[in-house]
DSSP file (Angstrom, degrees, kcal/mol; ACC not computed):
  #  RESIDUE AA STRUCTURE BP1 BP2  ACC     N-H-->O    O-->H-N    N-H-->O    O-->H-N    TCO  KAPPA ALPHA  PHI   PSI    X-CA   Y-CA   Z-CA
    1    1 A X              0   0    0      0, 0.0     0, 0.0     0, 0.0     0, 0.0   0.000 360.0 360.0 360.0 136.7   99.0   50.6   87.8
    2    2 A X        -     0   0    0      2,-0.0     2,-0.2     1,-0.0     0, 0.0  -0.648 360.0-121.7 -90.5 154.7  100.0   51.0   84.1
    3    3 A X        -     0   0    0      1,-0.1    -1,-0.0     2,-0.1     3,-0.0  -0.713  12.5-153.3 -93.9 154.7  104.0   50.4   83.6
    4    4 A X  S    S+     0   0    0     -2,-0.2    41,-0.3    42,-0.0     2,-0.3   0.218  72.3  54.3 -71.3   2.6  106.2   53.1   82.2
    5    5 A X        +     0   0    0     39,-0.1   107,-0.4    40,-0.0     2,-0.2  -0.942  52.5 164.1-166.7 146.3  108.9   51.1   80.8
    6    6 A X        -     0   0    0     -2,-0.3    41,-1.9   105,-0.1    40,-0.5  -0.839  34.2-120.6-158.5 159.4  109.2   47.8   78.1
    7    7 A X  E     -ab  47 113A   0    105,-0.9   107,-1.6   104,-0.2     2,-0.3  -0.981  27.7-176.4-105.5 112.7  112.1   46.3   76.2
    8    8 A X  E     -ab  48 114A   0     39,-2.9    41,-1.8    -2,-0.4     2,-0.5  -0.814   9.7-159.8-111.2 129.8  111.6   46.3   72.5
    9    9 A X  E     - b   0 115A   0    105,-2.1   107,-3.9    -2,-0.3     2,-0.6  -0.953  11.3-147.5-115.3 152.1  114.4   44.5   70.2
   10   10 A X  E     - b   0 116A   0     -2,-0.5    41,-0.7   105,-0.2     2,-0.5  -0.997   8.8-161.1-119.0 100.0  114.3   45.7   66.4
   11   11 A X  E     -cb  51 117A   0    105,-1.7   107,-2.5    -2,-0.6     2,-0.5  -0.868  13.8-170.3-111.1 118.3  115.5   42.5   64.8
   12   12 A X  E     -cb  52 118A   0     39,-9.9    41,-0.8    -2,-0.5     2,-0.3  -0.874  18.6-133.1-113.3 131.7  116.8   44.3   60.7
   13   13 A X  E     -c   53   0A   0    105,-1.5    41,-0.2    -2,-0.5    18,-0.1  -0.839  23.2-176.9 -89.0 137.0  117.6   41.5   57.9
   14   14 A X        +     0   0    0     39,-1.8    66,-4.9    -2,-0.3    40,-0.2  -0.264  26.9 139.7-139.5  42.4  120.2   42.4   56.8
   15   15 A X    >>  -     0   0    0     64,-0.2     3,-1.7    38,-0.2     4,-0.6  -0.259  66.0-102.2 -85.3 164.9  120.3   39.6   54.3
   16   16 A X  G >4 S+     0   0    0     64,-0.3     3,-0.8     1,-0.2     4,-0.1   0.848 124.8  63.6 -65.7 -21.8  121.6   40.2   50.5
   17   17 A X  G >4 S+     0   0    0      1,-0.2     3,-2.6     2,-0.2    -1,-0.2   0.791  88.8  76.9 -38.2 -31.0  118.0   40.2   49.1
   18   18 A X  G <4 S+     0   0    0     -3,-1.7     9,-1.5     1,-0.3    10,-1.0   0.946  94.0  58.7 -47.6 -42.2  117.7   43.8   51.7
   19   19 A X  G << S+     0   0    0     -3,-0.8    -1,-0.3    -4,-0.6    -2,-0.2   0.623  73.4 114.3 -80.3  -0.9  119.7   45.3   48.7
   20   20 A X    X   -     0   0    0     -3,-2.6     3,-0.8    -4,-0.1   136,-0.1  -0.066  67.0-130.9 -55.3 154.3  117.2   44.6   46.0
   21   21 A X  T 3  S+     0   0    0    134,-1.0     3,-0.2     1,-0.2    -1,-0.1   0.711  76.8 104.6 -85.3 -16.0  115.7   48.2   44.4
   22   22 A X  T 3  S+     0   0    0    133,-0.3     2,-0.5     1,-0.3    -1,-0.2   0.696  81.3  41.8 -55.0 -15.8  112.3   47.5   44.5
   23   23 A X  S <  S-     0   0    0     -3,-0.8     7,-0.3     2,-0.1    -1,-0.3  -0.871 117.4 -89.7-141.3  99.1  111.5   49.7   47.4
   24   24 A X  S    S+     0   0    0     -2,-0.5    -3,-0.1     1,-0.2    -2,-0.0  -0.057 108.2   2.0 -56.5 130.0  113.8   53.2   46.6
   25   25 A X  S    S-     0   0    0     -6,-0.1    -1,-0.2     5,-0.0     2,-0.2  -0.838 133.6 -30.1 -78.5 -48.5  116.6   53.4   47.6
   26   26 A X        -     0   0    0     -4,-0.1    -7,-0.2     1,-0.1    -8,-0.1  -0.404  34.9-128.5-111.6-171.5  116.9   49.4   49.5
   27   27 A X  S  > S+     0   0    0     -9,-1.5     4,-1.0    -2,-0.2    -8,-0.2   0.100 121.1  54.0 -88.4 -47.0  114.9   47.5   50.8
   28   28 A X  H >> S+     0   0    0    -10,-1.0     4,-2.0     2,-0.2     3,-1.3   0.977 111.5  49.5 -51.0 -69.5  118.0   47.7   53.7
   29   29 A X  H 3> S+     0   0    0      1,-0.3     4,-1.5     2,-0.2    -1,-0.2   0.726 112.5  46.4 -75.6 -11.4  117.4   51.5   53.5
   30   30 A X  H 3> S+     0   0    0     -7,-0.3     4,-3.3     2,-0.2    -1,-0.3   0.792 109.0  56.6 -67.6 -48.8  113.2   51.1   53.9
   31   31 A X  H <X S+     0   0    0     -3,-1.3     4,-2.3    -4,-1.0    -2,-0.2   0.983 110.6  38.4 -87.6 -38.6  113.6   48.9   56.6
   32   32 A X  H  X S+     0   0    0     -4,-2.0     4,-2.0     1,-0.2     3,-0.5   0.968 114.8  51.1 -62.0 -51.0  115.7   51.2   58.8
   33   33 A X  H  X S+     0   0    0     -4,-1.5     4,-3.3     2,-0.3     5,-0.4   0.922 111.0  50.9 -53.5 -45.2  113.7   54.3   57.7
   34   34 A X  H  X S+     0   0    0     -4,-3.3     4,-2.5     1,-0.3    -1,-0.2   0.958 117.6  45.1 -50.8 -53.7  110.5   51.4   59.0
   35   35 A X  H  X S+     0   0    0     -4,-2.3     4,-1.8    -3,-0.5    -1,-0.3   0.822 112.1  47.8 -68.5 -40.7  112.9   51.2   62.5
   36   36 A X  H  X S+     0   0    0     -4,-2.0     4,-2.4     2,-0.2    -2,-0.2   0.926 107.0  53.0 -86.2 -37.8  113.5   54.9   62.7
   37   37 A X  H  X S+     0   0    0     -4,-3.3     4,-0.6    -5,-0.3    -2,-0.2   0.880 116.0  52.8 -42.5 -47.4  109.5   55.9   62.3
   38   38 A X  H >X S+     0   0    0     -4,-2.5     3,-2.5    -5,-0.4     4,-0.8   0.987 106.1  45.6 -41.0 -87.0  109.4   53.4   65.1
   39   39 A X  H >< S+     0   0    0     -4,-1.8     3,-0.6     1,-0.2    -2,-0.2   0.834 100.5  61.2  19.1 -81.3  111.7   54.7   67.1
   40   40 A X  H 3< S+     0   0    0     -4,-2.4    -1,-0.2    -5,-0.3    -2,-0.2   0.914 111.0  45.5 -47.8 -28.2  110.6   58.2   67.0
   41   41 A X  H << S+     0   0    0     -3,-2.5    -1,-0.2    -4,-0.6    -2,-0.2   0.759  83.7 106.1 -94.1 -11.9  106.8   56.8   68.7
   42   42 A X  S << S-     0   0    0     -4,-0.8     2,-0.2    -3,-0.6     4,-0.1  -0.299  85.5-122.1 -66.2 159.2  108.7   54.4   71.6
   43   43 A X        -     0   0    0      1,-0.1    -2,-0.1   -39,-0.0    -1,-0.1  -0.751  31.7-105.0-106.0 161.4  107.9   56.7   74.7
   44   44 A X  S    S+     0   0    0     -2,-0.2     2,-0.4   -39,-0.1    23,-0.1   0.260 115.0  72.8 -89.8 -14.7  111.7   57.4   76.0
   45   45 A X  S    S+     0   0    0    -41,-0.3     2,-0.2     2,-0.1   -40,-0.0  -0.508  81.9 115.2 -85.8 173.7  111.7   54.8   79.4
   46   46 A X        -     0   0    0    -40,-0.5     2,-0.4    -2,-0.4   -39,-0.2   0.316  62.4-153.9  56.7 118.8  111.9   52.2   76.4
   47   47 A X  E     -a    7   0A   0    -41,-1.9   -39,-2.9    -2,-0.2     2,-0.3  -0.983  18.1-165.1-104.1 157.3  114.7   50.5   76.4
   48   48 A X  E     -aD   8  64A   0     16,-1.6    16,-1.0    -2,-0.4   -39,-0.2  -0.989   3.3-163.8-148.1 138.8  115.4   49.2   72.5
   49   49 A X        -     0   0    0    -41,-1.8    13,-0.2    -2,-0.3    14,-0.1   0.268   9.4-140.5 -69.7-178.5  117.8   46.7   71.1
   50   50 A X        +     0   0    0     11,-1.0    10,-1.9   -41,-0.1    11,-0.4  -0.368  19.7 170.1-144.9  69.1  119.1   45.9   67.9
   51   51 A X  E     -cE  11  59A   0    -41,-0.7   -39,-9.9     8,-0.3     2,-0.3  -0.534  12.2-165.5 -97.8 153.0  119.7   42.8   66.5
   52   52 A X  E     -cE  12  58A   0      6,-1.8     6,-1.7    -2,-0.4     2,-0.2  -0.838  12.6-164.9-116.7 159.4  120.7   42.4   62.6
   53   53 A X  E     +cE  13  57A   0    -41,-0.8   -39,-1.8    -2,-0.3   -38,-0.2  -0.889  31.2 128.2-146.1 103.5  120.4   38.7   60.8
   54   54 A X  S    S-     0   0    0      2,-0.5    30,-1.8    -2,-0.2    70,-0.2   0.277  97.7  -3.7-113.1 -90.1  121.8   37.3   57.5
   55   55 A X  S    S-     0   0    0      1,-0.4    71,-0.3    28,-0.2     2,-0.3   0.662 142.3 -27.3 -97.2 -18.1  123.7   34.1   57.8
   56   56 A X  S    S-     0   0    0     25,-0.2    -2,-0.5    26,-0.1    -1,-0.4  -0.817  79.4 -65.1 165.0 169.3  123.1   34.6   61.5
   57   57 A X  E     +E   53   0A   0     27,-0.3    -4,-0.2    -2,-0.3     2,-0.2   0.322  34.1 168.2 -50.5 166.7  122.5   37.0   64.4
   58   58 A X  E     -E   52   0A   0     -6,-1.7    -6,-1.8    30,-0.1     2,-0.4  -0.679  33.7-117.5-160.9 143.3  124.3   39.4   66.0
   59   59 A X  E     -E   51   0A   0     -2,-0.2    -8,-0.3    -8,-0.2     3,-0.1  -0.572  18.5-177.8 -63.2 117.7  123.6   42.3   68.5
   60   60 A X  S    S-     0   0    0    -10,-1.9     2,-0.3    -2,-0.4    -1,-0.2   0.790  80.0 -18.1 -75.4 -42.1  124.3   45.9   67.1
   61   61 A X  S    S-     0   0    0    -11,-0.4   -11,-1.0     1,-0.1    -1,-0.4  -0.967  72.4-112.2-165.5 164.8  123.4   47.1   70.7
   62   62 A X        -     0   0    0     -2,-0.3     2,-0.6   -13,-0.2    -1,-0.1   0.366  56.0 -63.8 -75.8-152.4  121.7   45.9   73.7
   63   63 A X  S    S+     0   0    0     32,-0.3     2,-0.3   -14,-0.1   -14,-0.3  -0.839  75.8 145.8-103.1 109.0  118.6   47.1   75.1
   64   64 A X  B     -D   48   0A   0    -16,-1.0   -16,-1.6    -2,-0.6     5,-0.1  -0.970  58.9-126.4-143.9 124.3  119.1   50.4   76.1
   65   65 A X  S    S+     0   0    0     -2,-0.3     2,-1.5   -18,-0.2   -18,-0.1   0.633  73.6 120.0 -16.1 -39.2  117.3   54.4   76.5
   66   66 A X    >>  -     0   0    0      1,-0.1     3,-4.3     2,-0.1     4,-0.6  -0.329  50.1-167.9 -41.5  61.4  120.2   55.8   74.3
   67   67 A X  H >> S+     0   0    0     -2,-1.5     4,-2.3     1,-0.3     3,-2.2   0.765  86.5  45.1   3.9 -79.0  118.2   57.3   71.4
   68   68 A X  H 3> S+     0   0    0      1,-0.3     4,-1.3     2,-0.2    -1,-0.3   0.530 104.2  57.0 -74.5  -6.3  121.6   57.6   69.5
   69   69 A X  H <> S+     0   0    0     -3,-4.3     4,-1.4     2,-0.2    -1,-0.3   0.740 109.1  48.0 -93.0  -2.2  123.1   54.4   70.2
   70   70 A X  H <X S+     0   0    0     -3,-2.2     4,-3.1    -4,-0.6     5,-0.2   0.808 114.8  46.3 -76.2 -54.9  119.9   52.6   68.6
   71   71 A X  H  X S+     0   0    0     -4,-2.3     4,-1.0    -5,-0.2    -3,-0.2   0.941 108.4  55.9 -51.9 -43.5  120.3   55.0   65.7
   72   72 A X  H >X S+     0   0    0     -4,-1.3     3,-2.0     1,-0.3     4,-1.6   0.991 111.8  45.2 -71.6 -44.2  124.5   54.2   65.5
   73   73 A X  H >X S+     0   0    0     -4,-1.4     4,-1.6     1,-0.4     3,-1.2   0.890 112.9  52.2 -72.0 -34.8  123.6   50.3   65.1
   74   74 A X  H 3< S+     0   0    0     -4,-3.1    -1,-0.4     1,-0.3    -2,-0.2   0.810 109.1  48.1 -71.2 -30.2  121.0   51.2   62.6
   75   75 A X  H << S+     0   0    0     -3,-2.0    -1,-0.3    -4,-1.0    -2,-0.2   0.582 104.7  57.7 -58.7 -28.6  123.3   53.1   60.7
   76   76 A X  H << S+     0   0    0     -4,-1.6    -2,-0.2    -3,-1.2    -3,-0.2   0.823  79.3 127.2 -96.3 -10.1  126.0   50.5   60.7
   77   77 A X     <  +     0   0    0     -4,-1.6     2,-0.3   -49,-0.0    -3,-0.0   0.064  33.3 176.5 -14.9 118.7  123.8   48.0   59.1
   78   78 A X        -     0   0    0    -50,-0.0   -64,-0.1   -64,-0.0     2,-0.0  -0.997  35.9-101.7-157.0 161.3  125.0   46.6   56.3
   79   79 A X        +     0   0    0     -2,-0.3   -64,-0.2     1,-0.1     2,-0.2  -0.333  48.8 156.0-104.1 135.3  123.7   43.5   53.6
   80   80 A X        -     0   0    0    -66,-4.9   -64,-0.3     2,-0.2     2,-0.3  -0.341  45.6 -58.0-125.3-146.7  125.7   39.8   54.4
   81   81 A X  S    S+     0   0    0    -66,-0.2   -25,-0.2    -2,-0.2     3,-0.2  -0.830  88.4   3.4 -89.1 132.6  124.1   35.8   53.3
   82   82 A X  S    S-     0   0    0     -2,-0.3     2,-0.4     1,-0.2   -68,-0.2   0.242  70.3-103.4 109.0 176.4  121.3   34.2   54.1
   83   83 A X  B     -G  124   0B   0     41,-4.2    41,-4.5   -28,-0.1     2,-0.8  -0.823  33.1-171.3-144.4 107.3  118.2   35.2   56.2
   84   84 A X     >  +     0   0    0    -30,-1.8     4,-1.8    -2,-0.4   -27,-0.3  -0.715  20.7 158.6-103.6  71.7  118.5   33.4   59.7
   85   85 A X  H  >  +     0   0    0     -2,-0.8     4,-0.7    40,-0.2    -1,-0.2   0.630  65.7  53.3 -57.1 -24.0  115.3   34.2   61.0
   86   86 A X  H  > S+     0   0    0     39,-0.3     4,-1.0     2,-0.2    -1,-0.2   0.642 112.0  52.0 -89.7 -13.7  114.7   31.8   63.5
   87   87 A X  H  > S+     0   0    0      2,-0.1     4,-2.3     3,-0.1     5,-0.2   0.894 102.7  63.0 -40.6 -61.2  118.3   33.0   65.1
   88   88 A X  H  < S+     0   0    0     -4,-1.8     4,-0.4     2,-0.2    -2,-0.2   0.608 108.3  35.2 -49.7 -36.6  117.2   36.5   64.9
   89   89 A X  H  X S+     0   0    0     -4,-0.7     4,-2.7     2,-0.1    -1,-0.2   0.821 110.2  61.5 -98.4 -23.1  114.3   36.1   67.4
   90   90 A X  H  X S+     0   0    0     -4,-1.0     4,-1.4     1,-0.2     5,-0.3   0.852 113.5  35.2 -73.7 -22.6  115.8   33.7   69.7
   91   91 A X  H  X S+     0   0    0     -4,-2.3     4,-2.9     2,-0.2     5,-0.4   0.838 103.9  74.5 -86.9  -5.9  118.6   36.0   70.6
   92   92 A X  H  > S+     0   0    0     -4,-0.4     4,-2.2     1,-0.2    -2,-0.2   0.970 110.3  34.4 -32.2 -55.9  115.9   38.8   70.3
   93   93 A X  H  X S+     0   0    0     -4,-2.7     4,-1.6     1,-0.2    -1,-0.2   0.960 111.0  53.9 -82.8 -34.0  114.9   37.2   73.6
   94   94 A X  H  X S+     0   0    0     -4,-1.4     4,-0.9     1,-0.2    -1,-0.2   0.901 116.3  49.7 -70.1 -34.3  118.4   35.9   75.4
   95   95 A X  H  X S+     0   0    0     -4,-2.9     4,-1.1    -5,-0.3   -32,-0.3   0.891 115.8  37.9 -90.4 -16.0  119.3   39.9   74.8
   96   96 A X  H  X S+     0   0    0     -4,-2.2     4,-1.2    -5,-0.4     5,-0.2   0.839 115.7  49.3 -76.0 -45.1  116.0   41.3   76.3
   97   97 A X  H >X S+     0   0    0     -4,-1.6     3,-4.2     2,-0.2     4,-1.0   0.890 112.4  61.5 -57.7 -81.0  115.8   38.5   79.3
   98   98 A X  H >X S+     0   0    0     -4,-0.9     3,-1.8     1,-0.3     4,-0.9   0.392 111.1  38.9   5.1 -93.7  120.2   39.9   79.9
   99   99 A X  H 3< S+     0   0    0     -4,-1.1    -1,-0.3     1,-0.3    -2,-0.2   0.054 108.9  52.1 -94.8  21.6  119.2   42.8   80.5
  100  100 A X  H <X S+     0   0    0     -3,-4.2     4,-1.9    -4,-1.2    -1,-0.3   0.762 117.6  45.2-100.2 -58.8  116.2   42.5   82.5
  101  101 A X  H <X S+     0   0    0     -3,-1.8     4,-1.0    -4,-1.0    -2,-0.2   0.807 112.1  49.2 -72.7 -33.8  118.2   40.1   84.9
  102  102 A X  H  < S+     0   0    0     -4,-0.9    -1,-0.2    -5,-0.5    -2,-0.1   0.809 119.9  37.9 -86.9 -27.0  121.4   42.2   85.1
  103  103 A X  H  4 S+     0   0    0     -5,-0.2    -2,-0.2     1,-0.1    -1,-0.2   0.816 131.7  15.3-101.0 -21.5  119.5   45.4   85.9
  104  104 A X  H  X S-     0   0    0     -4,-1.9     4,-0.8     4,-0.1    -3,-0.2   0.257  96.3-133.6-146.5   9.9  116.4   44.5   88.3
  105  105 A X  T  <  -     0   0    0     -4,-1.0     3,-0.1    -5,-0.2    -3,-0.1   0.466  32.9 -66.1  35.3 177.4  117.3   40.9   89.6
  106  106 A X  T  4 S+     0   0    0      1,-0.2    -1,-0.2    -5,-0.1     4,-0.1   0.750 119.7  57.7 -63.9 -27.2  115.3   37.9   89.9
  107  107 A X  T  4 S+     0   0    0      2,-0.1    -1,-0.2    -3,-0.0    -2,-0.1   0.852  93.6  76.8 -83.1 -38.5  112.6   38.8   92.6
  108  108 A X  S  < S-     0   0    0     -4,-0.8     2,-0.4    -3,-0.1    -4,-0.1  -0.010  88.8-119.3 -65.0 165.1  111.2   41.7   90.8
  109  109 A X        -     0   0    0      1,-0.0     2,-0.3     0, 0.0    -2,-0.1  -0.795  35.5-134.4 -88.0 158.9  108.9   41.1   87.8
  110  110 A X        -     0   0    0     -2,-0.4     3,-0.1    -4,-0.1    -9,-0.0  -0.733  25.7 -96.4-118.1 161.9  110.6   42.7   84.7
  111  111 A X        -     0   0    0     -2,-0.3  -104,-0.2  -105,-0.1  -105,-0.1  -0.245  48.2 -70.2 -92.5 177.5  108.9   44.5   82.7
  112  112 A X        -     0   0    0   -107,-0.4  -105,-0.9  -106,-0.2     2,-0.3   0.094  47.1-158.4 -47.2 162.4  107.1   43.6   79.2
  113  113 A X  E     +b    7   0A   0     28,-0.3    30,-0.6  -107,-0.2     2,-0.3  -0.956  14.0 171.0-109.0 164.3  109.0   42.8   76.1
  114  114 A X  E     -bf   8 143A   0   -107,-1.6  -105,-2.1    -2,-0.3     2,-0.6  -0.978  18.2-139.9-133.6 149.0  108.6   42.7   72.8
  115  115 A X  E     -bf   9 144A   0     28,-1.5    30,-2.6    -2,-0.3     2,-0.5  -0.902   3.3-169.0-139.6 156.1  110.1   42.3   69.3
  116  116 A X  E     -bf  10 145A   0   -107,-3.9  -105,-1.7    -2,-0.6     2,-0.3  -0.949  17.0-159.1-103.4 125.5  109.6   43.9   66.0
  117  117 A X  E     -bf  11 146A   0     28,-1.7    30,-2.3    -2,-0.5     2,-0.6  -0.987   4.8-162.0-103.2 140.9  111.3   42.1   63.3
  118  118 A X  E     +bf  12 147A   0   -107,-2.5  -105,-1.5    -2,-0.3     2,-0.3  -0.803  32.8 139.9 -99.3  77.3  112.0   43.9   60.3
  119  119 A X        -     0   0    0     28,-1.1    30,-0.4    -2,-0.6    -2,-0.1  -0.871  46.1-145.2-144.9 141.1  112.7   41.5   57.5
  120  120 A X  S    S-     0   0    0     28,-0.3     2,-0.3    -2,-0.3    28,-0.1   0.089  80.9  -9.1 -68.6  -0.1  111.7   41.0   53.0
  121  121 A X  S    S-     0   0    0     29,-0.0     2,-0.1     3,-0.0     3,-0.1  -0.971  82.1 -46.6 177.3 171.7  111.4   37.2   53.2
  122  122 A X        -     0   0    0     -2,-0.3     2,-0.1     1,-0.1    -2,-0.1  -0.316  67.4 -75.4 -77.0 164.0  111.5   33.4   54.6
  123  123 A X        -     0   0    0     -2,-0.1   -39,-0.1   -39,-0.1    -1,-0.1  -0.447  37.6-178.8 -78.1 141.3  114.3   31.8   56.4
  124  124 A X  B     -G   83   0B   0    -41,-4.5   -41,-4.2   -70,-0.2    -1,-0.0  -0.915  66.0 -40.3-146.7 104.6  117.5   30.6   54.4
  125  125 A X        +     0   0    0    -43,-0.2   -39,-0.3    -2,-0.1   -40,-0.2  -0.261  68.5 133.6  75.9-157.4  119.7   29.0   57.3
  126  126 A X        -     0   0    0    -71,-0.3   -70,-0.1   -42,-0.2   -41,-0.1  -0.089  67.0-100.0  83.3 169.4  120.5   29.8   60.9
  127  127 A X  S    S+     0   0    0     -2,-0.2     2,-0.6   -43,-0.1    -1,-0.1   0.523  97.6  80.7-104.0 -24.9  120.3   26.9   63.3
  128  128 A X  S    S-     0   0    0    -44,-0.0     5,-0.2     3,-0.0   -38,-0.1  -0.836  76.0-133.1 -97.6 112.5  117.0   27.7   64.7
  129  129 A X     >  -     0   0    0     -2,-0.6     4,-1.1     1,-0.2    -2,-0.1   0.197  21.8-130.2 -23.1 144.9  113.7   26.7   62.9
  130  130 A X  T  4 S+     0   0    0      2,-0.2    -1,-0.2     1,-0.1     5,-0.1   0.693 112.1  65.9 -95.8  -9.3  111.2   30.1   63.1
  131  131 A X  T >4 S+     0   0    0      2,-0.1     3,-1.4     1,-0.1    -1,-0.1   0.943 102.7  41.5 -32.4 -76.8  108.9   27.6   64.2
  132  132 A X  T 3> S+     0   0    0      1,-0.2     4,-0.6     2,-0.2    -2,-0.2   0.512 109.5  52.1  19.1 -76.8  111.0   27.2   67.3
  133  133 A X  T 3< S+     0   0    0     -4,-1.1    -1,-0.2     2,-0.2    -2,-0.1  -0.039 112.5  47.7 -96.2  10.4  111.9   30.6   68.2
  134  134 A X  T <4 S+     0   0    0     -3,-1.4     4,-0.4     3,-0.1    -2,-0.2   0.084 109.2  50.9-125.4  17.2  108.3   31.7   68.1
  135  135 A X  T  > S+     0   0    0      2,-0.1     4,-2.3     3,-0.1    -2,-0.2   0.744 113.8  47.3-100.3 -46.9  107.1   28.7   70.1
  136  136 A X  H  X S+     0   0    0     -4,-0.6     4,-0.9     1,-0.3    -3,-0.1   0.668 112.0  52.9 -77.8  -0.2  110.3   29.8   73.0
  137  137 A X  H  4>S+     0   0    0      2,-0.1     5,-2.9     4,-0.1    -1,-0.3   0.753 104.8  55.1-110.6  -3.1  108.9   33.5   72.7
  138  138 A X  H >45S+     0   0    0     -4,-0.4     3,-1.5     3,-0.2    -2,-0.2   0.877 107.5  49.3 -46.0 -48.7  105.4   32.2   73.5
  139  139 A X  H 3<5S+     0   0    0     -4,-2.3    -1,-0.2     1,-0.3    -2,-0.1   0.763 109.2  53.0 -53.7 -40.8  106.6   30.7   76.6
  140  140 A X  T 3<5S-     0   0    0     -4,-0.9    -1,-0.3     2,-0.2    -2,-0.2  -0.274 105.1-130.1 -55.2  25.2  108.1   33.6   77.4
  141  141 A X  T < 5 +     0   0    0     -3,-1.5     2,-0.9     1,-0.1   -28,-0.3   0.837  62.6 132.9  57.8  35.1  105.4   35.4   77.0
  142  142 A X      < -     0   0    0     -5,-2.9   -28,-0.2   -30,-0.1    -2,-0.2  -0.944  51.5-132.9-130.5 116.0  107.1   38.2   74.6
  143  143 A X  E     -f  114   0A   0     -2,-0.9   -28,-1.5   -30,-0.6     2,-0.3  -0.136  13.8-146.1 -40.9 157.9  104.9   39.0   71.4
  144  144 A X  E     -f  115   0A   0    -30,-0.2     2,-0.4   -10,-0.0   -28,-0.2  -0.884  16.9-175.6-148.0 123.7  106.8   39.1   67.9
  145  145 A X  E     -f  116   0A   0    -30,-2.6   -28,-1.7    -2,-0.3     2,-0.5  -0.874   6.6-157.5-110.2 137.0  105.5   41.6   65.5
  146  146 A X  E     -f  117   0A   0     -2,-0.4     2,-0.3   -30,-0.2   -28,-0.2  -0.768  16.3-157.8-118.6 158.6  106.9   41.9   61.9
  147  147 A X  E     -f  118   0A   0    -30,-2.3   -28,-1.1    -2,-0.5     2,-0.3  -0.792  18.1-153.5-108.2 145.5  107.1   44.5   59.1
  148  148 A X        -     0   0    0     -2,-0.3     2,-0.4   -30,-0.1   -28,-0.3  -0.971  14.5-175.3-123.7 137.0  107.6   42.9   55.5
  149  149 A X        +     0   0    0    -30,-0.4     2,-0.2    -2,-0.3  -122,-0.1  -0.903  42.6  45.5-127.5 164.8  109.2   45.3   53.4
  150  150 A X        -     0   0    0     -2,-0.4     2,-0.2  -128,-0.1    -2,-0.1  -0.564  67.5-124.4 113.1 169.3  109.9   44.5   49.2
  151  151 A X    >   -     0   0    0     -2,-0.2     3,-1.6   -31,-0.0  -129,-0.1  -0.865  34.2 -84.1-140.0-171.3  107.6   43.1   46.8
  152  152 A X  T 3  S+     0   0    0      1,-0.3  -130,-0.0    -2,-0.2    -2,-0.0   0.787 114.8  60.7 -41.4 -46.2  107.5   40.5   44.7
  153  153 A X  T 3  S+     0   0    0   -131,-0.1     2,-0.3     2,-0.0    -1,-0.3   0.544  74.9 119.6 -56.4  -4.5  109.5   42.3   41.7
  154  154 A X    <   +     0   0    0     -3,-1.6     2,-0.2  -134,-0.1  -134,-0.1  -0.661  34.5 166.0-107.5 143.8  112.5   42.8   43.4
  155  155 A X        -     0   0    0     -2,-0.3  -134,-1.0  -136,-0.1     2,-0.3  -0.805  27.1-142.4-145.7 157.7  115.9   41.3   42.4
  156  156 A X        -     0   0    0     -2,-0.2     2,-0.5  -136,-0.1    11,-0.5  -0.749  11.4-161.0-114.2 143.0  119.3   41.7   43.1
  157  157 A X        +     0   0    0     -2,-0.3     2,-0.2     9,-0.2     9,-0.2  -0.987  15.8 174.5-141.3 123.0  122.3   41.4   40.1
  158  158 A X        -     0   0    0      7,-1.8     2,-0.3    -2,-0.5     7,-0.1  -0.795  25.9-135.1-142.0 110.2  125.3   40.9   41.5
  159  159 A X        +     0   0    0     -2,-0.2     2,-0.3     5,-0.2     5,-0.2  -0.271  32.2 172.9 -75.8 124.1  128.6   40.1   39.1
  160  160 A X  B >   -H  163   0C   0      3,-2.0     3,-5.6    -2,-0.3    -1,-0.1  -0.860  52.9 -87.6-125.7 166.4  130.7   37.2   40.4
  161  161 A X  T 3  S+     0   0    0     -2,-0.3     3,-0.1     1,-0.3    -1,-0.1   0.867 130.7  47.8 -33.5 -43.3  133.7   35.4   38.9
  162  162 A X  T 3  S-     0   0    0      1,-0.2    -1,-0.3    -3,-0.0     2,-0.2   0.323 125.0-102.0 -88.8  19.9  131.1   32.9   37.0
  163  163 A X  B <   -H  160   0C   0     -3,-5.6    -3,-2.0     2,-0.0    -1,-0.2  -0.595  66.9  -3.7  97.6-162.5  129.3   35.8   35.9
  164  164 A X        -     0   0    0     -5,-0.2     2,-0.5    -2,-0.2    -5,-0.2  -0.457  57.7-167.2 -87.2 152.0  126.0   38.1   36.5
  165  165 A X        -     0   0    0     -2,-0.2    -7,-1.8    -7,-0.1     2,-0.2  -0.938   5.8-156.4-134.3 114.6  124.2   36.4   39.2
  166  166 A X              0   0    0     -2,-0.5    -9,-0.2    -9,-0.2   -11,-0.0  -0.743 360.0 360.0-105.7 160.6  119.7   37.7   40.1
  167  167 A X              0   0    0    -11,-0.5   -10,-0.2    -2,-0.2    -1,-0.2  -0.149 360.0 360.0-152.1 360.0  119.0   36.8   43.4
């Protein structure tokens, strides 16, 4: 019997490279437009997450049906340090597994997940390797699919005390 229902987390870097210009307006503002094109095709028993990543993770919203609370976290996105990818998918999975457990208890099976990360680049920090975190969502069974959005040209200029600073 095919299932109606999945949990998808939308994992956005949200690192200071996102702000580079190479892809008009961000790179930030590309990768939520990438997440909202997304969005629009998930069928509507979906629940979808949000997690954002720079210097490390953090939930924007859990995994949920609420069209518009997916949209608010995507909106509040906004560009930090570092790109802690291998953070980004291991709580991609502790915040799908939550809410799978909290809603449908242990006996039942719960139903698939997935995650889409949305990201310009390699890991720079976090505490978990991206090795790692794609080896613990294998175990768990839970694909991870990614979007890369930039290209090669794109820099960041950003004026600091010691002067102008490309990134």
């Amino acid at each position: 019997v095919p299932r109606e229902e999945a949990t998808i987390v939308l994992a956005v870097d949200v690192s200071r490279s996102m702000k580079a210009t190479d892809v008009l307006p961000t790179r930030l503002d590309a990768a939520r437009a990438a997440a909202r094109e997304f969005l629009a095709e998930v069928p509507e028993k979906f629940r979808v997450g949000v997690v954002s990543f720079a210097t490390r993770a953090a939930v924007g919203v859990v995994p949920t049906e609420d069209r518009s609370l997916v949209e608010a976290a995507l909106d509040s996105l906004v560009p930090g340090e570092g790109t802690a990818l291998g953070d980004a998918v291991a709580l991609s999975l502790q915040v799908g597994r939550r809410e799978e457990r909290a809603e449908r208890g242990e006996k039942q099976e719960p139903p698939p997940r997935a995650i889409l990360v949305v990201s310009d680049g390699a890991r720079d920090g976090g505490r978990v390797e991206p090795d790692r975190a794609a080896a613990l969502a294998k175990e768990q069974g839970v694909p991870v699919y990614s979007v890369l959005v930039g290209t090669g040209d794109g820099v960041v200029e950003e004026m600091l005390p010691g002067g102008l600073r490309r990134i």
